[in-house]
Backbone bond lengths (Angstrom), bond angles and torsions (degrees), N, CA, C in turn:
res aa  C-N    CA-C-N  psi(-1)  N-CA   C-N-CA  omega(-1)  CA-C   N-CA-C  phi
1 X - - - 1.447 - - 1.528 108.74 -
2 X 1.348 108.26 136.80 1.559 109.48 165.76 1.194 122.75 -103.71
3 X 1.255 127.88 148.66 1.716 138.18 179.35 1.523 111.38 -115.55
4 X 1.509 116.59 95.52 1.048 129.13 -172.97 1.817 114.59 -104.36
5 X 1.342 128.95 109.09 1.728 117.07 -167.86 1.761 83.38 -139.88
6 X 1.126 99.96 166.94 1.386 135.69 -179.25 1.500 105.61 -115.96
7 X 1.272 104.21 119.66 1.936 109.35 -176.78 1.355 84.82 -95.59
8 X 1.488 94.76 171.44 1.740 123.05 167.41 1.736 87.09 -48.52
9 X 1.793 91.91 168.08 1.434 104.97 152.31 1.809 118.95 73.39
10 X 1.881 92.04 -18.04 1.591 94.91 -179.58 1.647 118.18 81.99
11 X 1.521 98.66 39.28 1.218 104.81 164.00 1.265 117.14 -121.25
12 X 1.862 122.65 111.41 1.436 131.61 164.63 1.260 106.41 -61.01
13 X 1.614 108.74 116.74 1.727 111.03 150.91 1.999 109.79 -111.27
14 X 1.211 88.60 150.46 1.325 100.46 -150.28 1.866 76.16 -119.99
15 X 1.823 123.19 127.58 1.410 101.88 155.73 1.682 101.07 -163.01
16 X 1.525 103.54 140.78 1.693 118.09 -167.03 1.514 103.30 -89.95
17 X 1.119 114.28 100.56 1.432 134.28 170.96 1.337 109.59 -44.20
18 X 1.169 147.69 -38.57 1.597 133.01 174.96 1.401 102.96 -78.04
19 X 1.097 132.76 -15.77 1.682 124.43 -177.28 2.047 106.28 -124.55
20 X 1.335 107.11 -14.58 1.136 112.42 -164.26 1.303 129.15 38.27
21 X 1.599 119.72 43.36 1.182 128.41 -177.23 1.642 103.93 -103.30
22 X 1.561 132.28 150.42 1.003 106.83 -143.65 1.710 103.51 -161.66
23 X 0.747 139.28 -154.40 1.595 126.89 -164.60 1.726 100.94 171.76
24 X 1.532 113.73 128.87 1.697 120.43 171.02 1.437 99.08 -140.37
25 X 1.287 95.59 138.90 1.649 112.46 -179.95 1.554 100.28 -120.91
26 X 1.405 125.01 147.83 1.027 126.70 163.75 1.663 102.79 -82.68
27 X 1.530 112.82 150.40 1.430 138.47 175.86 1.061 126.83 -128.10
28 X 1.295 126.99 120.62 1.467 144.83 -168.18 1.783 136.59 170.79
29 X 1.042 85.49 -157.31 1.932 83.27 -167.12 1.362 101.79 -63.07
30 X 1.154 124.89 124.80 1.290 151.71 -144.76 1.910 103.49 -78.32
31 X 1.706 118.63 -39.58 1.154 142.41 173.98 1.346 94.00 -73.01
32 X 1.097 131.53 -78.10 1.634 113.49 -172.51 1.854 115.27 -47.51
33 X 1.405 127.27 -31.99 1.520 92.32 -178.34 1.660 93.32 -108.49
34 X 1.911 131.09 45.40 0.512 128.89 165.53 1.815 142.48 64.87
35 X 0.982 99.74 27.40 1.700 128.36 -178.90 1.330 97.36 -63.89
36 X 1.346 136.54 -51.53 1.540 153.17 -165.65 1.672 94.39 -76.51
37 X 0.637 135.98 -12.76 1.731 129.36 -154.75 2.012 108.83 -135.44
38 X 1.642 88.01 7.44 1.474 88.05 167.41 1.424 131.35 -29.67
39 X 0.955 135.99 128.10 2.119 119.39 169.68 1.625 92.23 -106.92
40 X 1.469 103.56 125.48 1.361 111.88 167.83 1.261 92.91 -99.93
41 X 1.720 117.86 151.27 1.265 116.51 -169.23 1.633 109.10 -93.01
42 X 1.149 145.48 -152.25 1.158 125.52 -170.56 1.298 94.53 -118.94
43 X 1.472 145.91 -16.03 1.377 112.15 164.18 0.950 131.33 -55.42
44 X 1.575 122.48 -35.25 1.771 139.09 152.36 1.428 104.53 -33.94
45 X 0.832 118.68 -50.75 1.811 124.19 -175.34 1.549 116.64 -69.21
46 X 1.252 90.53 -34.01 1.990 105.60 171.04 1.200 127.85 -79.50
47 X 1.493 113.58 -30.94 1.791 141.19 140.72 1.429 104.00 -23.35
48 X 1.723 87.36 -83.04 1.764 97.16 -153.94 1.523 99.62 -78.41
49 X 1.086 139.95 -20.63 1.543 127.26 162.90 1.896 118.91 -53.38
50 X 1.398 126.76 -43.06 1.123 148.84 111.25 1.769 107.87 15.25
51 X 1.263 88.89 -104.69 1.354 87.97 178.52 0.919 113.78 -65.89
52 X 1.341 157.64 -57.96 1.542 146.60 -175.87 1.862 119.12 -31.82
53 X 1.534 95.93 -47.66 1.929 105.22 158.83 1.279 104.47 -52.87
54 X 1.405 145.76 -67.97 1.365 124.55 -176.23 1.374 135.52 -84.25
55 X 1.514 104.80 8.35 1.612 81.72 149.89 1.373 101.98 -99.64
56 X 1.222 137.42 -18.39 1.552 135.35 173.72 1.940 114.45 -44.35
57 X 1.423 106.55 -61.61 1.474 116.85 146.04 2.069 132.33 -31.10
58 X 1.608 99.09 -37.16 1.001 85.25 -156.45 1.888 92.22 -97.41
59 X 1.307 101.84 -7.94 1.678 118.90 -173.69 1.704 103.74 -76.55
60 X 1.595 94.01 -43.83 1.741 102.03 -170.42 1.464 109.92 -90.76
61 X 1.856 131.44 10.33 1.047 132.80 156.93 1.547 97.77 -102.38
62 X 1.222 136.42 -33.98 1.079 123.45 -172.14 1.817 122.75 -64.82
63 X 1.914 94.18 -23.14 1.248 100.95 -170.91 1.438 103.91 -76.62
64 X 1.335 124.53 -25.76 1.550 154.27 -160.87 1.734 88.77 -55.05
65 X 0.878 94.74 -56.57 1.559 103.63 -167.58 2.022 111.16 -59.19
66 X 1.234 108.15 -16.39 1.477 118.09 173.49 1.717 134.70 -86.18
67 X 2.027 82.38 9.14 1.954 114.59 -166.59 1.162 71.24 -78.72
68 X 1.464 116.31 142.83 1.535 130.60 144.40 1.742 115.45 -61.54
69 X 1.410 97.12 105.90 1.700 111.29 167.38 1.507 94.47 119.84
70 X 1.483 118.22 -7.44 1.800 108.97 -155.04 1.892 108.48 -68.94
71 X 1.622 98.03 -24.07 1.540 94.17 -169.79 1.394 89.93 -92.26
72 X 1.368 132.75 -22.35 1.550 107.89 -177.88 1.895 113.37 -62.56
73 X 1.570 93.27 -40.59 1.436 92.99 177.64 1.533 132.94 -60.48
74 X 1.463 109.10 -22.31 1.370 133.46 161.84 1.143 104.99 -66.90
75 X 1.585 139.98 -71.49 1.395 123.26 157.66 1.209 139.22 -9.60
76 X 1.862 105.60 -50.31 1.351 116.98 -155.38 1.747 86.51 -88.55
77 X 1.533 124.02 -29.70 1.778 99.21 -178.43 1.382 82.41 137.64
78 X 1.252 126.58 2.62 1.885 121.68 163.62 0.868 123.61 -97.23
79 X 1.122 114.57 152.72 1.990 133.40 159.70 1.630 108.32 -131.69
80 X 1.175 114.69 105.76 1.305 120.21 171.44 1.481 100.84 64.90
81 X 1.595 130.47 -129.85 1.429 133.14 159.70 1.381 106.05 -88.87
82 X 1.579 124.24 42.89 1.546 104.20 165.17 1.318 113.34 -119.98
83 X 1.353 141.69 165.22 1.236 134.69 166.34 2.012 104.19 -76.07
84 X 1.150 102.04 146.01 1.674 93.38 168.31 1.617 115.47 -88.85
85 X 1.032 107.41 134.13 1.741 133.74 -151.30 1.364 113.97 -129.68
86 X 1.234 152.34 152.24 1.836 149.48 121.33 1.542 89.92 -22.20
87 X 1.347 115.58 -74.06 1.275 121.63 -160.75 2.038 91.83 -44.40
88 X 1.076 107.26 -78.29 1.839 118.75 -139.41 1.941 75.30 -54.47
89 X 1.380 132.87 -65.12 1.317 122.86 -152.66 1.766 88.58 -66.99
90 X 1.294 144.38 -36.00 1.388 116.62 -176.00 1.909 111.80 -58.18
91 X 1.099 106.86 -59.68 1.468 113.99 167.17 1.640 122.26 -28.15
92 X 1.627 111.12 -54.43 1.361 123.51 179.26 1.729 105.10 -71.91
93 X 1.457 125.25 -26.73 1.243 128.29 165.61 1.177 110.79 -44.84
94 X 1.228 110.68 -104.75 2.045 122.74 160.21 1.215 111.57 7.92
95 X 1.395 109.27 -79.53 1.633 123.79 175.50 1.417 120.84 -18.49
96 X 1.437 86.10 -44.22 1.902 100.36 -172.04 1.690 95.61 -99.19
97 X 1.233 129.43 -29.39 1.788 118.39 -156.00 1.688 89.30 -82.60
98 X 1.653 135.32 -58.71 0.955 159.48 -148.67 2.047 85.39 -57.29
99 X 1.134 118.30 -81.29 1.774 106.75 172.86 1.579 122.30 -41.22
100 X 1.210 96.67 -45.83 1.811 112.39 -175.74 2.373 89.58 -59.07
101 X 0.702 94.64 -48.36 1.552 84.59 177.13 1.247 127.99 -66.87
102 X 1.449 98.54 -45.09 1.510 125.84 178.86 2.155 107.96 -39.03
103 X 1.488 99.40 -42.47 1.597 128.30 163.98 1.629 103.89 -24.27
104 X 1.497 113.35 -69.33 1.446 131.72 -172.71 1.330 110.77 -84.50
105 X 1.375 115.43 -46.69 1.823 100.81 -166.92 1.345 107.91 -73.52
106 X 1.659 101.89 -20.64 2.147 88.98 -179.11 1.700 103.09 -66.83
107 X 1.267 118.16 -13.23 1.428 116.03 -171.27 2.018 101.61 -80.59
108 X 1.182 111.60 -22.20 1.597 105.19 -136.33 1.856 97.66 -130.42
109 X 1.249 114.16 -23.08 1.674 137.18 -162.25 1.860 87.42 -59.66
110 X 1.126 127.33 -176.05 1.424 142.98 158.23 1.253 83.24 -96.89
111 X 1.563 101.62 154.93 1.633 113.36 165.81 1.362 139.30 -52.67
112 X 1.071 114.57 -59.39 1.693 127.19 173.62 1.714 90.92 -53.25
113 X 1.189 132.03 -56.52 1.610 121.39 -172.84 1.326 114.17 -78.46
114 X 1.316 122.02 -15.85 1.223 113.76 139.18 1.288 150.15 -41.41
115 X 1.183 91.47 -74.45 1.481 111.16 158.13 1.406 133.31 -41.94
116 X 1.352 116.41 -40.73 1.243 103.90 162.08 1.505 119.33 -112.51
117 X 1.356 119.97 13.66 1.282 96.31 151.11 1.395 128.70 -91.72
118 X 1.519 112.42 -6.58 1.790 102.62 152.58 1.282 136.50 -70.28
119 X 1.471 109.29 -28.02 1.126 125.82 152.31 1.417 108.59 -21.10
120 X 1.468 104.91 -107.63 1.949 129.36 168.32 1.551 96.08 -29.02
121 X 1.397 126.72 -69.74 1.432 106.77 -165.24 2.117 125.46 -60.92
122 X 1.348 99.24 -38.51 1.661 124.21 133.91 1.530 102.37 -26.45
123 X 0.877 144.82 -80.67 1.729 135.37 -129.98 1.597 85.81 -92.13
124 X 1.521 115.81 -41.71 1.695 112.29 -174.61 1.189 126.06 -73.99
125 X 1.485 129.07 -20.80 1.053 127.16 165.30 1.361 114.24 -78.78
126 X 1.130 116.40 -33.94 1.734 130.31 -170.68 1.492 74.61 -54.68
127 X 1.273 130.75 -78.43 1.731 120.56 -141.41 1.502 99.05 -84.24
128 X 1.549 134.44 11.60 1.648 144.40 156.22 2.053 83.17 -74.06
129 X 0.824 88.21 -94.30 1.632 94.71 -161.08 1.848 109.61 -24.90
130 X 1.324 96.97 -55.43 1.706 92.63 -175.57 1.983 99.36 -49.37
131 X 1.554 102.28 -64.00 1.807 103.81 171.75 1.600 119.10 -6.38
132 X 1.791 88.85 -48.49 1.587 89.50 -153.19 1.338 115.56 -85.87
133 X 1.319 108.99 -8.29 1.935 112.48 -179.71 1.382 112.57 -93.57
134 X 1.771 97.28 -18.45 2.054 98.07 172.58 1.422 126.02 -41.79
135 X 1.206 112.54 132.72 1.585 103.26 -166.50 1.820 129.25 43.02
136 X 1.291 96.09 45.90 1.513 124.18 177.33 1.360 96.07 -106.36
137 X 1.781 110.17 123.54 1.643 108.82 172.36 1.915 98.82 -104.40
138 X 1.497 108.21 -12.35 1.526 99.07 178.72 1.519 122.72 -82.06
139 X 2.004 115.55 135.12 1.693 104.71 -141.72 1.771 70.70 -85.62
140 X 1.204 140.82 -36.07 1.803 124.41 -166.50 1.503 112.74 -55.71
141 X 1.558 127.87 -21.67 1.192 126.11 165.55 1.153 118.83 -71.96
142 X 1.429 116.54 -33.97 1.625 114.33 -158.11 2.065 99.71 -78.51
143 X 1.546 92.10 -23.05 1.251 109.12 177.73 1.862 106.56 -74.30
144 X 1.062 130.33 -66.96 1.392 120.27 154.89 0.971 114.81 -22.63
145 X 1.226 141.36 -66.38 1.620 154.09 -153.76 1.615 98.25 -67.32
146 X 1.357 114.63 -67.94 1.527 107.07 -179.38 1.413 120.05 -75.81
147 X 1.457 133.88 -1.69 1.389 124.11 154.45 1.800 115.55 -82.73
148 X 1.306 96.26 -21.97 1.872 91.61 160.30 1.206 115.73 -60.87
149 X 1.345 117.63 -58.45 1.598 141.05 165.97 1.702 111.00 -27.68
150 X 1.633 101.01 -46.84 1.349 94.22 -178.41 1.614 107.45 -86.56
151 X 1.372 128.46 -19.07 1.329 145.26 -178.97 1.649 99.79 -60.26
152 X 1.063 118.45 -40.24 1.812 115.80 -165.34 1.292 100.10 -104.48
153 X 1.381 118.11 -16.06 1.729 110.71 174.52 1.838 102.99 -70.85
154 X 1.260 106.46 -48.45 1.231 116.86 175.28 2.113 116.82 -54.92
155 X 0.872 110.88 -48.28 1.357 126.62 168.50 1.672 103.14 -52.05
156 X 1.156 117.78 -64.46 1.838 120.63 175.96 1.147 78.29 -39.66
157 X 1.318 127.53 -96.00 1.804 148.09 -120.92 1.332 90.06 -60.52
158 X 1.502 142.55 -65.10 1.531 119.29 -167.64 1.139 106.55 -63.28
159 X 1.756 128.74 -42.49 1.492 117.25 -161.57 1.184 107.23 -79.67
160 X 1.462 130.85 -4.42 1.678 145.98 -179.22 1.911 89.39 -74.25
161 X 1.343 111.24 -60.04 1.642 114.50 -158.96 1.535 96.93 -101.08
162 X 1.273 109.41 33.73 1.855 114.57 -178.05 1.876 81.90 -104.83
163 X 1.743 97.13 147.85 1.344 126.08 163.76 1.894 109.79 -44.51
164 X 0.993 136.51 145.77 1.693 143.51 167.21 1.492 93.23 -76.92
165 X 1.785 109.35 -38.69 1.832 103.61 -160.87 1.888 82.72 -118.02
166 X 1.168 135.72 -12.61 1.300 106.54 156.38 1.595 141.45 -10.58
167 X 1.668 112.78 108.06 1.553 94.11 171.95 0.807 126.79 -84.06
């Protein structure tokens, strides 16, 4: 059995009656012991920027598929203006594995190789994404396209003002 009460003042004590071992947290305004004022460090930020591009990617191909004619053309041996290939799906692989990694190594890289490989991987997708809305008449892509756009500008800019010896 547990014995769970709330003291004056906003203190949870938490305590297990067969062992009476037991646990108190102080409770209160959330800004004073600073909950609001978290610093996530920027590999976290290089993570979730990371991931935020692929589900953005995986939302704005998924929608792709709702173009009138898009799955016949996929049927017929297209993707966009490409023929489907070993070649075109190895390429479109990468495309997608190279971010999907990008997820972990900003977490795990040494700094300086960190750092600039978001950079470089940052600058290449940025000019993939702009690529991909060229001669795009649909406005929900162009809208995908420039929040990626803003996704890898953001990715440069922390790993640009990220530490070389940062952990």
């Amino acid at each position: 059995m547990t014995l769970c009460e709330l003291r004056s003042r906003g203190t949870l004590s938490v305590r297990f009656a067969s062992s009476g071992v037991g646990y108190e947290e102080e409770l209160g305004n959330e800004e004073e012991q600073g909950v609001d004022r978290v610093d996530i460090g920027v590999r976290a930020k290089l993570a979730a920027l990371w991931a935020t591009y692929m589900f953005l990617s995986v939302y704005a191909d998924f929608l792709y598929l709702y173009q009138p004619g898009k799955i016949e053309d996929i049927r017929g041996g297209l993707i966009g203006p490409f023929d489907v290939s070993q070649a075109m799906l190895l390429i479109a692989s990468v495309l997608v594995i190279v971010p999907a990694l990008m997820i972990f190594l900003s977490l795990v890289l040494p700094a300086s190789i960190n750092r600039w490989t978001n950079i470089a991987a940052g600058a290449v997708y940025t000019l993939i994404s702009i690529a991909n809305v060229l001669g795009e008449t649909w406005i929900y892509y162009w809208l995908f396209g420039m929040l990626e756009v803003v996704i890898f500008l953001l990715i440069i800019r922390y790993a640009w003002k990220s530490s070389e010896t940062a952990p």
